[in-house]
C-alpha atoms as one frame of an Amber mdcrd trajectory, in Angstrom:
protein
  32.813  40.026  95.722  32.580  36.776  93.700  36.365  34.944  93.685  36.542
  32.340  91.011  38.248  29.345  92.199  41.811  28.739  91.072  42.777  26.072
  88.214  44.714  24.005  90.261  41.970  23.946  92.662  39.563  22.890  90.198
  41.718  20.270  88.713  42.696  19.010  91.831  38.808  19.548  93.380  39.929
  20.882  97.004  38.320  23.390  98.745  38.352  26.836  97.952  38.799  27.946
 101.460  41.180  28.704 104.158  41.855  25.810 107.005  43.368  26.060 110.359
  45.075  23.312 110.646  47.903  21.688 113.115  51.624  20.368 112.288  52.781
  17.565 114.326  56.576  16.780 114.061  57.140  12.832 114.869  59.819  12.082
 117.303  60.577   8.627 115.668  61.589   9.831 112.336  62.783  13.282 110.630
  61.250  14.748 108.587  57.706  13.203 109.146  54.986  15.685 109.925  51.347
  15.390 110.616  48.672  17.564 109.022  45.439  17.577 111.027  42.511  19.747
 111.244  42.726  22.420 114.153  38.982  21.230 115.485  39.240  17.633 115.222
  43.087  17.639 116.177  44.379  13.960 116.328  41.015  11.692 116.471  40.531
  11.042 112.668  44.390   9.800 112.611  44.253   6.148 112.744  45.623   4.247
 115.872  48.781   2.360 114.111  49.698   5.088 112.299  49.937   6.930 115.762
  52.037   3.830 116.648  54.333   4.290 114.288  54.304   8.257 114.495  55.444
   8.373 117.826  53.937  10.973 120.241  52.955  13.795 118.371  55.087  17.343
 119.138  53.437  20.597 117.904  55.823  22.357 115.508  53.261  24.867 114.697
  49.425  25.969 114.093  48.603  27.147 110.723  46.192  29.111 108.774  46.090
  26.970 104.713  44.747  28.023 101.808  45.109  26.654  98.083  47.277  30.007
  96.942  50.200  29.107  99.918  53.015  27.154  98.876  54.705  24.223 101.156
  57.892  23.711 101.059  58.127  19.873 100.478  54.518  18.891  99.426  51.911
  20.263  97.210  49.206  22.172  99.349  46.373  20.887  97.132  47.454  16.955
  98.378  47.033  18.458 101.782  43.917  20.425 101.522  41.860  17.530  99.619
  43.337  15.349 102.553  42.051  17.150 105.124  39.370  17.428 103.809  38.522
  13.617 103.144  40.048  11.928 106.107  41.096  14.760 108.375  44.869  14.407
 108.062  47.787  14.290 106.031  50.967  12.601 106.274  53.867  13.901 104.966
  56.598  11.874 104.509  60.588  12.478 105.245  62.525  13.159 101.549  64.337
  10.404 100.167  67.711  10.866 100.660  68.338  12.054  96.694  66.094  14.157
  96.675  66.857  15.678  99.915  70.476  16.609  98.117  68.618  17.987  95.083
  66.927  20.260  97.187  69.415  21.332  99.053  71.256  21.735  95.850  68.706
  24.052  93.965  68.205  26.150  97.572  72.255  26.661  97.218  71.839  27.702
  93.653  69.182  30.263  94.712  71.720  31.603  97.464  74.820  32.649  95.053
């Protein structure tokens, strides 16, 4: 069976294949999560961004692939980052947006 890759994966130019990956949650800061590969882990992840991480807690393992949806980033961002440098950082919401968020998940609810 022959797939044919995706638009946005094209567009974007990420990999057309699933990734095991790991989440880190930071301790220092909410919201702040770290992407890495599940084989290479935490050793492409520079040293002062470590620093400024804080020690790394496992919120979960995960299987990726360019059809999943994230809830607060775009999963081709993520992909091509793994890919390329063997982590992503994702980045707490600014406060604003954080409301409008929650605001359109309320919406959803009534």
């Amino acid at each position: 069976m022959n797939k044919t890759p995706s638009k946005k994966t094209l567009e974007k130019n990420i990999p057309e294949r699933k990734v095991l990956c790991k989440i880190y949650r930071s301790p220092k800061q909410s919201g702040m999560y770290l992407y890495v590969n599940h084989e290479g882990d935490l050793t492409p992840v520079p040293e002062a961004l470590l620093t400024r991480f804080g020690k790394p807690e496992l919120a979960m393992p995960i299987m990726l692939n360019p059809e999943r949806k994230l809830a607060r980033v775009d999963i081709a961002d993520v992909l091509k980052a793994l890919a390329e440098q063997g982590y992503y950082l994702q980045m707490p919401p600014r406060p604003d947006q954080y409301m409008a968020d929650m605001r359109q998940k309320n919406e959803k609810l009534a």
